[in-house]
PDB file as gemmi writes it, atoms N, CA and C in Angstrom:
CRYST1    1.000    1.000    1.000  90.00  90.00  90.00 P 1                      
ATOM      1  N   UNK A   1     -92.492 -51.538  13.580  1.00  0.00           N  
ATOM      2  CA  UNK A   1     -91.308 -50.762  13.259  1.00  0.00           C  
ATOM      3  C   UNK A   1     -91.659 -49.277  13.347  1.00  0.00           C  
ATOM      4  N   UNK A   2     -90.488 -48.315  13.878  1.00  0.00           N  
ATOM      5  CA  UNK A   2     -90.734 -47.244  13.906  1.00  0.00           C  
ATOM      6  C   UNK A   2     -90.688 -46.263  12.616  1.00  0.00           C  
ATOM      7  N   UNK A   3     -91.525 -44.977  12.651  1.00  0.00           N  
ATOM      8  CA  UNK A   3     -91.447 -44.143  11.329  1.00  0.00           C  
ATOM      9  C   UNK A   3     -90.528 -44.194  11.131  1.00  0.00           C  
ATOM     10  N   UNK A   4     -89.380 -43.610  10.247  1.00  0.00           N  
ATOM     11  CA  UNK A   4     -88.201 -43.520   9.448  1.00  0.00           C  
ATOM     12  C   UNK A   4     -88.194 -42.521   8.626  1.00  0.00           C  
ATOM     13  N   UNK A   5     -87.402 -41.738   8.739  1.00  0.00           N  
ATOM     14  CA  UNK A   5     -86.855 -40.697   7.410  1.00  0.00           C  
ATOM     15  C   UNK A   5     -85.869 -41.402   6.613  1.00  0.00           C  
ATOM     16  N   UNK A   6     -85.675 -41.140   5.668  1.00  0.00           N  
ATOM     17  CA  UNK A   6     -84.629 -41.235   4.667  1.00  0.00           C  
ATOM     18  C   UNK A   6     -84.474 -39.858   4.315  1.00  0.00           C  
ATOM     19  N   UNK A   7     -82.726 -39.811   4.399  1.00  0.00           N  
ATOM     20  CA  UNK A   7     -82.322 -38.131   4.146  1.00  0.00           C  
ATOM     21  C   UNK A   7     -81.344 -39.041   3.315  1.00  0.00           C  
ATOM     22  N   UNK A   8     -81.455 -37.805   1.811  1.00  0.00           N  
ATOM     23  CA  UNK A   8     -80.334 -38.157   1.021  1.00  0.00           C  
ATOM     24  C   UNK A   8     -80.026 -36.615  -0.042  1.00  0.00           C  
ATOM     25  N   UNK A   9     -79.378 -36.732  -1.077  1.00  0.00           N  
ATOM     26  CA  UNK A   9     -79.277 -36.069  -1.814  1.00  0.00           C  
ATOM     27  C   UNK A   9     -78.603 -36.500  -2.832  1.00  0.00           C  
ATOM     28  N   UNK A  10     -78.645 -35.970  -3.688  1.00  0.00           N  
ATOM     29  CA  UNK A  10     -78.132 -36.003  -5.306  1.00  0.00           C  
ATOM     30  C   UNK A  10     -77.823 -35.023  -5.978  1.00  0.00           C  
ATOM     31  N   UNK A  11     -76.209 -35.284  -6.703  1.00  0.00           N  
ATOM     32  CA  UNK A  11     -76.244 -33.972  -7.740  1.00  0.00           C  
ATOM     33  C   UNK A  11     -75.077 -34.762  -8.951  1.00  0.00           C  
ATOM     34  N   UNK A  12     -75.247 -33.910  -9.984  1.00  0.00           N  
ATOM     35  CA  UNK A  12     -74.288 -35.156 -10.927  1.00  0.00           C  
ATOM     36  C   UNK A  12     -73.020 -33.875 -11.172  1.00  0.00           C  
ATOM     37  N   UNK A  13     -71.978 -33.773 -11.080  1.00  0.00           N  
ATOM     38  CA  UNK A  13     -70.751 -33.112 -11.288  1.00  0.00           C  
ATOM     39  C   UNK A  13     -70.016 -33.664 -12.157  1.00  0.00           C  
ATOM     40  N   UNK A  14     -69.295 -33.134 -13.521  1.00  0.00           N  
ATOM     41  CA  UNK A  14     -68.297 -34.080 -14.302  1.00  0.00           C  
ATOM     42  C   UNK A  14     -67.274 -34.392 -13.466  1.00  0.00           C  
ATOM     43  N   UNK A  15     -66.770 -35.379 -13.318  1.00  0.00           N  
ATOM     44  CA  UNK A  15     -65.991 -36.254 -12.844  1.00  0.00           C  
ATOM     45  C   UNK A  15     -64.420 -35.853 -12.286  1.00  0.00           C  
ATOM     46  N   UNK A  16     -64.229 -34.938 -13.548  1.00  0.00           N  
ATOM     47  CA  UNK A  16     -62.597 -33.718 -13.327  1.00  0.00           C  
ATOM     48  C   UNK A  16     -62.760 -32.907 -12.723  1.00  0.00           C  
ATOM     49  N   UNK A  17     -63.370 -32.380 -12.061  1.00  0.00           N  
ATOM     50  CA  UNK A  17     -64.303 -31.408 -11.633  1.00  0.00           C  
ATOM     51  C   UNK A  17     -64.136 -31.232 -10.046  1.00  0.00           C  
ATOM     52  N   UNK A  18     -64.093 -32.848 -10.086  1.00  0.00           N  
ATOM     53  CA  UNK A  18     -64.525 -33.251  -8.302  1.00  0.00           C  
ATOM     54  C   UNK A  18     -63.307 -33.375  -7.348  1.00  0.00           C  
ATOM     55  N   UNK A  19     -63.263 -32.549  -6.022  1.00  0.00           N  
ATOM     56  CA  UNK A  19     -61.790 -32.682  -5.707  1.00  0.00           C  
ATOM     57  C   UNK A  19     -62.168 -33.303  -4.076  1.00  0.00           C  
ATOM     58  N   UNK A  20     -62.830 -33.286  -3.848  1.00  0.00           N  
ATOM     59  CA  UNK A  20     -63.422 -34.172  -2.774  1.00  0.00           C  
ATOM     60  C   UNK A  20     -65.033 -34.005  -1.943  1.00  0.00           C  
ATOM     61  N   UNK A  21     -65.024 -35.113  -1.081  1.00  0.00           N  
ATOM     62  CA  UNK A  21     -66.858 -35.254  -0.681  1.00  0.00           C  
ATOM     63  C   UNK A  21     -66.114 -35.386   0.555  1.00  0.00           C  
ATOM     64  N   UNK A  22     -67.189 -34.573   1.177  1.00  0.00           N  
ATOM     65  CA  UNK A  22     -66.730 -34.569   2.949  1.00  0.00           C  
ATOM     66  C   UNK A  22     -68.641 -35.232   3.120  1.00  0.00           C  
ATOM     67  N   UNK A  23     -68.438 -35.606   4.578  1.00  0.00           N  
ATOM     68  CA  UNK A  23     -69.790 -36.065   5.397  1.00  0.00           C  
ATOM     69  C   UNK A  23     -70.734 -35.283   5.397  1.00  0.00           C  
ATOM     70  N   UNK A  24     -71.987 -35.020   5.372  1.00  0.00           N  
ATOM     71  CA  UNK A  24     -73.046 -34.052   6.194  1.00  0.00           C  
ATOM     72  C   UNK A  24     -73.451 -34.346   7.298  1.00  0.00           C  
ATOM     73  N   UNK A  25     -74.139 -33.810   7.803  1.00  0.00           N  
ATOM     74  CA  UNK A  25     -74.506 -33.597   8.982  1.00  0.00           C  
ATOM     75  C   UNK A  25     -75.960 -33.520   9.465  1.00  0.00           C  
ATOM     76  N   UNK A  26     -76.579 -33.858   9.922  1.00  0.00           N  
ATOM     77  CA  UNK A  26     -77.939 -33.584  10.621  1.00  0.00           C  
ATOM     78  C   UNK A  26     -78.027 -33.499  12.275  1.00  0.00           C  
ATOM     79  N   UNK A  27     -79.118 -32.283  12.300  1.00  0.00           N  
ATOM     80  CA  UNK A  27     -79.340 -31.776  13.411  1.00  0.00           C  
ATOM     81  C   UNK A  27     -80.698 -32.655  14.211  1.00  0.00           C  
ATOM     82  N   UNK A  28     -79.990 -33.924  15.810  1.00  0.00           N  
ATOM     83  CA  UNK A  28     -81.739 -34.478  15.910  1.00  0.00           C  
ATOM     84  C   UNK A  28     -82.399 -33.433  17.084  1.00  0.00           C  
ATOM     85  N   UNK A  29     -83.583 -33.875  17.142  1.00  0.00           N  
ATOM     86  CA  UNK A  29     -84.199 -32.944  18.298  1.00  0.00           C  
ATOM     87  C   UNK A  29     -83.469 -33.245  19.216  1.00  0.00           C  
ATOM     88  N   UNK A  30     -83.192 -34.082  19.863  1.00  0.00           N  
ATOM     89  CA  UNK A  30     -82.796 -34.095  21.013  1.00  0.00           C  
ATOM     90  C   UNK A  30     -81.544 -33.186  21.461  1.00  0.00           C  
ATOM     91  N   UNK A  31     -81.029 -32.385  19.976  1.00  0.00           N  
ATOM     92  CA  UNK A  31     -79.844 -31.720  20.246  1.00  0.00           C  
ATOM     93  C   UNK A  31     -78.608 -32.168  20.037  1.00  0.00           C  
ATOM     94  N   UNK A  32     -78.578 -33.895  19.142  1.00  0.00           N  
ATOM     95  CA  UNK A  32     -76.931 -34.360  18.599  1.00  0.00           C  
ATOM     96  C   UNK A  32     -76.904 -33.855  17.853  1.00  0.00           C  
ATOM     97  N   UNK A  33     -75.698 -34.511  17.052  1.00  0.00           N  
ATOM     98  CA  UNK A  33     -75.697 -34.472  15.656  1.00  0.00           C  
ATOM     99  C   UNK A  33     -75.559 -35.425  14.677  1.00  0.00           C  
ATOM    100  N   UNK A  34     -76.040 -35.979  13.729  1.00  0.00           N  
ATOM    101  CA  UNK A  34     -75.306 -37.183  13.298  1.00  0.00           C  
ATOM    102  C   UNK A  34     -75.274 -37.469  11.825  1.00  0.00           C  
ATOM    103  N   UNK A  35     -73.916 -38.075  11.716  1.00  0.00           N  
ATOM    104  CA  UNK A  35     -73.339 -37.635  10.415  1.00  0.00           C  
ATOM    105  C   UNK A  35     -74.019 -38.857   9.432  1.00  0.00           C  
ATOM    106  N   UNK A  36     -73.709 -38.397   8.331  1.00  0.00           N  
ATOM    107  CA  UNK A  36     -74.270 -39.250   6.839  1.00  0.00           C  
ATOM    108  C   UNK A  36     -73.151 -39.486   6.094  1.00  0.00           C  
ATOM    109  N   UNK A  37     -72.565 -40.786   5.403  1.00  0.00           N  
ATOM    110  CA  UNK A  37     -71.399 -40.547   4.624  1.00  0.00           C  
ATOM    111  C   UNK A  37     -72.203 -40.550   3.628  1.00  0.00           C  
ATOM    112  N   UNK A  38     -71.116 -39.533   2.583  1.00  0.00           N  
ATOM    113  CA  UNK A  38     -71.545 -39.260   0.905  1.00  0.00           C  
ATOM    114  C   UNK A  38     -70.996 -40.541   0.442  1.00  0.00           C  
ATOM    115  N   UNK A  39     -71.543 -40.837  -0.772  1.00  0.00           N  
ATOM    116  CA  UNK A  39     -71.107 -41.533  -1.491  1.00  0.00           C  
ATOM    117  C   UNK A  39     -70.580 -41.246  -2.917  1.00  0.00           C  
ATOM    118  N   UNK A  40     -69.410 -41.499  -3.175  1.00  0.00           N  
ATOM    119  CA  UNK A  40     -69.393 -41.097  -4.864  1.00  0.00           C  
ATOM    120  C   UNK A  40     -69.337 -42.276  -6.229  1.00  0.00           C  
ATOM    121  N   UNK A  41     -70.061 -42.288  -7.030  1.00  0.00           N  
ATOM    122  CA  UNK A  41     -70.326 -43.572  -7.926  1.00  0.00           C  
ATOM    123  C   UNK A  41     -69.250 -42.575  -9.210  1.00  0.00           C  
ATOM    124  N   UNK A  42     -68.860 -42.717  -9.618  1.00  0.00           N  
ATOM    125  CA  UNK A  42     -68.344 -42.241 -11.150  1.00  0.00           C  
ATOM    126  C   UNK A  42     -68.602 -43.336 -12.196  1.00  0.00           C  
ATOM    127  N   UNK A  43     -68.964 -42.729 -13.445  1.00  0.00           N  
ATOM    128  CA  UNK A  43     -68.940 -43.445 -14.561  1.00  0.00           C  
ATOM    129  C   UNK A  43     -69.917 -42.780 -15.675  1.00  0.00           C  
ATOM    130  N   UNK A  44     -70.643 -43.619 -16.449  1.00  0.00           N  
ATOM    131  CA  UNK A  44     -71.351 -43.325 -17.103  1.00  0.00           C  
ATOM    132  C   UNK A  44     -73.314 -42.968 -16.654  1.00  0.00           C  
ATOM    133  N   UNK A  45     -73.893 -42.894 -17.267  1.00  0.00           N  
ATOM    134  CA  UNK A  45     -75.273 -41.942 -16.723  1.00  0.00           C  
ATOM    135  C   UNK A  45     -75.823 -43.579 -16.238  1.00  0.00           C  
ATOM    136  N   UNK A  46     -75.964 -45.134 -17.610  1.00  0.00           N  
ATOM    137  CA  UNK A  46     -76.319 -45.974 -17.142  1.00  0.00           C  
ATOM    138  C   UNK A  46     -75.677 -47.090 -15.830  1.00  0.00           C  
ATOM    139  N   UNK A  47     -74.236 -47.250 -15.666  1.00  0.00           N  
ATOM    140  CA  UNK A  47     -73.235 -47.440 -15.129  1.00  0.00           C  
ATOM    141  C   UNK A  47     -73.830 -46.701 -13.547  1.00  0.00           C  
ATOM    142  N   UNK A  48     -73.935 -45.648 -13.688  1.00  0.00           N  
ATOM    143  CA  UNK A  48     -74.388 -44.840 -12.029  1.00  0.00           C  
ATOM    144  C   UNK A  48     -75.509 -45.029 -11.551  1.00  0.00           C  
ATOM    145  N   UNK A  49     -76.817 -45.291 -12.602  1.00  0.00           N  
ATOM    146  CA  UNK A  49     -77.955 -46.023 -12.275  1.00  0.00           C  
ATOM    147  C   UNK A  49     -78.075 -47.333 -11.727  1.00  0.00           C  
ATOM    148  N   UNK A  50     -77.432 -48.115 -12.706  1.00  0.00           N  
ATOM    149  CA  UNK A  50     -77.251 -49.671 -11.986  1.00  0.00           C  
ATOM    150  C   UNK A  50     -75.926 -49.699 -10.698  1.00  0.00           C  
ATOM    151  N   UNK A  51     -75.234 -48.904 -10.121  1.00  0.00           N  
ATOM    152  CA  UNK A  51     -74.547 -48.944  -8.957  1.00  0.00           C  
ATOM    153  C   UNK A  51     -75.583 -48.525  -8.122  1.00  0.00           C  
ATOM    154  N   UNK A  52     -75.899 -47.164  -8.355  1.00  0.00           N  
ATOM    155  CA  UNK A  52     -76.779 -47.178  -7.143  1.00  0.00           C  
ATOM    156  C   UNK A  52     -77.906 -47.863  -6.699  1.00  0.00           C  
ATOM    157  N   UNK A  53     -78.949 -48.019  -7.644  1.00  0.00           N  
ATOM    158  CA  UNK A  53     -79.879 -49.059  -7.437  1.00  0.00           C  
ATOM    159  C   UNK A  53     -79.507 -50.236  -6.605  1.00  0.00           C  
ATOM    160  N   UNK A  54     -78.533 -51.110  -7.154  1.00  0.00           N  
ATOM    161  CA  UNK A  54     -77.576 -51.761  -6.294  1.00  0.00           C  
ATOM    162  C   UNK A  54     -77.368 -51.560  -4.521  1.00  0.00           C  
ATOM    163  N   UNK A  55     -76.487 -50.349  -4.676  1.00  0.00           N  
ATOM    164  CA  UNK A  55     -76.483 -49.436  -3.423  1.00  0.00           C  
ATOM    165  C   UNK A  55     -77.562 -49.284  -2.490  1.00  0.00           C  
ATOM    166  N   UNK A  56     -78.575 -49.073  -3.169  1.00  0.00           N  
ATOM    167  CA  UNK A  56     -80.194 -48.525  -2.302  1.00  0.00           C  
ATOM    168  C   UNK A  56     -80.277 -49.716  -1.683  1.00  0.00           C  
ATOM    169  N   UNK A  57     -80.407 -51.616  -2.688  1.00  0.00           N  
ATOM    170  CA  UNK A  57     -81.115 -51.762  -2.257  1.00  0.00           C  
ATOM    171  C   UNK A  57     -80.480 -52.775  -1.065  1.00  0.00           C  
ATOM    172  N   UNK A  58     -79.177 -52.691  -1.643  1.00  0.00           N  
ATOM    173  CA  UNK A  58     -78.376 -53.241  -0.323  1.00  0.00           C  
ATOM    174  C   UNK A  58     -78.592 -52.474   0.982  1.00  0.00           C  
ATOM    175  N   UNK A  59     -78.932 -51.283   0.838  1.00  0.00           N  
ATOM    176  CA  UNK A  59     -78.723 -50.161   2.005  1.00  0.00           C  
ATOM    177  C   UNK A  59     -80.025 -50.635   2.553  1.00  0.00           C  
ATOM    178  N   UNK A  60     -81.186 -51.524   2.171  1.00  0.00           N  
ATOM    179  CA  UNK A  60     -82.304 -51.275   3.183  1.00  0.00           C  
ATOM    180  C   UNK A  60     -82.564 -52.758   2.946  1.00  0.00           C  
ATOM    181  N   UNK A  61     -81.699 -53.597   2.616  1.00  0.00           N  
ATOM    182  CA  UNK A  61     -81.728 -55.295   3.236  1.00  0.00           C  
ATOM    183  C   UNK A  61     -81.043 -55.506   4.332  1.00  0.00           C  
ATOM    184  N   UNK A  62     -80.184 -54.191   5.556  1.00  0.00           N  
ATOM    185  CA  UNK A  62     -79.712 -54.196   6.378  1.00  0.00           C  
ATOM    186  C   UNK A  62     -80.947 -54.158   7.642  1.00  0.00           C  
ATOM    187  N   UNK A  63     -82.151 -53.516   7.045  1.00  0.00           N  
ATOM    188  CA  UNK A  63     -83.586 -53.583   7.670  1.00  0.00           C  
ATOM    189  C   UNK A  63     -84.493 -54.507   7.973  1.00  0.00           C  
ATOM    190  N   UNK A  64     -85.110 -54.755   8.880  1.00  0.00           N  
ATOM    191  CA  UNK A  64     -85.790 -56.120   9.077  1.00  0.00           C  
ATOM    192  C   UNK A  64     -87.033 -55.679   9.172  1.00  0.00           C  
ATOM    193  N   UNK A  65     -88.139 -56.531   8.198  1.00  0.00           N  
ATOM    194  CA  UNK A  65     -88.743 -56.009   7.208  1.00  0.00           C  
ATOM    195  C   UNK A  65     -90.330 -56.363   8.390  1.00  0.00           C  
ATOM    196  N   UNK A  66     -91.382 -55.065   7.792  1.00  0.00           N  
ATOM    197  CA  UNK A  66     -91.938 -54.763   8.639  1.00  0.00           C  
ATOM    198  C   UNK A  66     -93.206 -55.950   9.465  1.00  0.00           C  
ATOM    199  N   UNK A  67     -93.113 -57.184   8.120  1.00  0.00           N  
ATOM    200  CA  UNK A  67     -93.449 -58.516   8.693  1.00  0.00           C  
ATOM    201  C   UNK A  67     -92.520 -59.674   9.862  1.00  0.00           C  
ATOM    202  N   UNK A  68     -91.737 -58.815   9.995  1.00  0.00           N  
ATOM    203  CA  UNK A  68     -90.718 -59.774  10.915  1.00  0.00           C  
ATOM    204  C   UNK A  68     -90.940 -59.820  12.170  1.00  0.00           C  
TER     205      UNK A  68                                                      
END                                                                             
């Protein structure tokens, strides 16, 4: 399997606060571009831990694992 980055970010905003999440963006060498969707979890501090965890680890059982 090839190297891999993982690009992400995190920030916690109160909830009323938030009026929308647009995509980011990354620049590859080759000169595209290619987008990342945000994700937004709301709730409580433990509630956002156990979604995302969740989230992560669904996000890299889409991967076929480096014994395959």
């Amino acid at each position: 399997m090839a190297k891999l980055a993982l690009v992400y970010g995190m920030r916690l905003f109160p909830a009323d606060e938030l009026d929308s999440v647009e995509p980011a963006a990354v620049n590859l060498k080759n000169g595209k571009r290619a987008g990342i969707t945000m994700h937004l979890i709301e709730g409580g501090k433990e509630e956002i831990e156990r979604v995302l965890r969740q989230s992560v680890e669904a996000f890299f059982e889409m991967y076929p694992s480096p014994e395959s």
